[in-house]
C-alpha positions as CSV (number, residue, x, y, z in Angstrom):
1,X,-24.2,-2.7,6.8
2,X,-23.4,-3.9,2.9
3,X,-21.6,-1.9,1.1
4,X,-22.8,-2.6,-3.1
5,X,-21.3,-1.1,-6.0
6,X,-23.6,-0.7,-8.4
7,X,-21.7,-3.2,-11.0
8,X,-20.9,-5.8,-8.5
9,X,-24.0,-8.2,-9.5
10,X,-24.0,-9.7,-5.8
11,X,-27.8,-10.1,-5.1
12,X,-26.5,-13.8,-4.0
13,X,-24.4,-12.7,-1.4
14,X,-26.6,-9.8,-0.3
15,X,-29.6,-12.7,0.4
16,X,-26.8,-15.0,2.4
17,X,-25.8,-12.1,4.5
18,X,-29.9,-10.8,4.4
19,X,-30.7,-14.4,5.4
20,X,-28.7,-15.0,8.2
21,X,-29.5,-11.8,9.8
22,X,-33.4,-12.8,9.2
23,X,-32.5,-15.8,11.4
24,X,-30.6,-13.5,14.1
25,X,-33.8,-11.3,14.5
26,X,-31.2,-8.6,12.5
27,X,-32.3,-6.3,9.5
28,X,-29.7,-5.7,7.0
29,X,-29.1,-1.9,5.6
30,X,-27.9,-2.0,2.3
31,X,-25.9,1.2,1.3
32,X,-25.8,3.0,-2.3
33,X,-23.6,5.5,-3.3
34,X,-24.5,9.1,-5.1
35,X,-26.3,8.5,-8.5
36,X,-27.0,4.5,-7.9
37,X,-30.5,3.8,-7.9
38,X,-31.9,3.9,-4.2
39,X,-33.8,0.7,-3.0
40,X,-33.8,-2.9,-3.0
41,X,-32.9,-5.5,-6.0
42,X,-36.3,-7.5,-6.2
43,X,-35.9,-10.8,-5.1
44,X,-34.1,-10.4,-1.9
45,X,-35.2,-11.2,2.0
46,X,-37.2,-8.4,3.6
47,X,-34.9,-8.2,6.0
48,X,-32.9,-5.6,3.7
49,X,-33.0,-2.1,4.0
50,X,-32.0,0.9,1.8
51,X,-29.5,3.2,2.4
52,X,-27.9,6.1,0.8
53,X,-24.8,7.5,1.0
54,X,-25.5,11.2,1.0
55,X,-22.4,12.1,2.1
56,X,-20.6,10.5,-1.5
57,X,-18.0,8.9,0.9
58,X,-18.2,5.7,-1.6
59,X,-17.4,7.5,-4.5
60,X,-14.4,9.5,-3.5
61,X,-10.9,8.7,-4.0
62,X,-10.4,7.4,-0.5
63,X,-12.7,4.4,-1.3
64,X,-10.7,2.4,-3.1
65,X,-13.1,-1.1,-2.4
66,X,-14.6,-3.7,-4.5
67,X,-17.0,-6.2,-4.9
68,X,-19.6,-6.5,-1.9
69,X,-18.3,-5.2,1.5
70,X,-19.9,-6.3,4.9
71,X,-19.5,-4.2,8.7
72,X,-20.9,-5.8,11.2
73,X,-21.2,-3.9,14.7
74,X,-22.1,-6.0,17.8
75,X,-24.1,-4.1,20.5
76,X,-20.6,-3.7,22.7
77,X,-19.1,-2.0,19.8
78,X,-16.7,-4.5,17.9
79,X,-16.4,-4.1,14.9
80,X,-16.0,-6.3,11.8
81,X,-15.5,-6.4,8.3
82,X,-15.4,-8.5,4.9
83,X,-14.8,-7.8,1.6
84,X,-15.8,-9.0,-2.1
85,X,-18.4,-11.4,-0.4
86,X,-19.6,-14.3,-2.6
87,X,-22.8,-16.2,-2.0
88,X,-22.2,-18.7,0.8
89,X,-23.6,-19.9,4.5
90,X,-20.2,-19.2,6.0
91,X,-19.5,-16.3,7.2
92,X,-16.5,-16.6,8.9
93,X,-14.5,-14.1,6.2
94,X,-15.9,-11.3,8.5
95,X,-12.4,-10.0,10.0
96,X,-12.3,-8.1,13.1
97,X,-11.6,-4.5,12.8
98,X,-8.3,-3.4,14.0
């Protein structure tokens, strides 16, 4: 999952993440929060897919994030995270989920 608010101009990051899942044989949702435009930014991988976030968790108080955010899940159920994700190859920044 990727996290985007709307103003975080992080297509490049989104295709590096959307890219390396591609390779993995992964698809990449990308999640919008209430009143952000639902889709895609043209341009990126088709491995991205839209989400929404009907619930408006993203735009309540408790979500106090910036910048691009990545969860990963594996198939046993680990979990990991990364925020404010710039474009690059490495993603090592993805921190496991306490």
């Amino acid at each position: 999952l990727l996290v985007a608010p709307e103003d975080c101009n992080c297509n490049g990051a989104i295709d590096t993440v959307a890219g390396q899942a591609a390779k993995a044989h992964e698809t990449v949702y990308l999640v919008s929060g209430p009143g952000q435009p639902a889709g895609v930014p043209a341009g990126l991988s088709s491995s991205v897919k839209p989400a929404a976030d009907v619930s408006g968790a993203l735009s309540g108080p408790s979500y106090s994030h910036s910048g691009l955010t990545a969860i990963l899940v594996t198939g046993t159920g680990t979990v990991s995270y990364a925020q404010q994700l710039q474009a690059s190859p490495n993603l090592r920044a993805l921190i496991p989920a306490a």
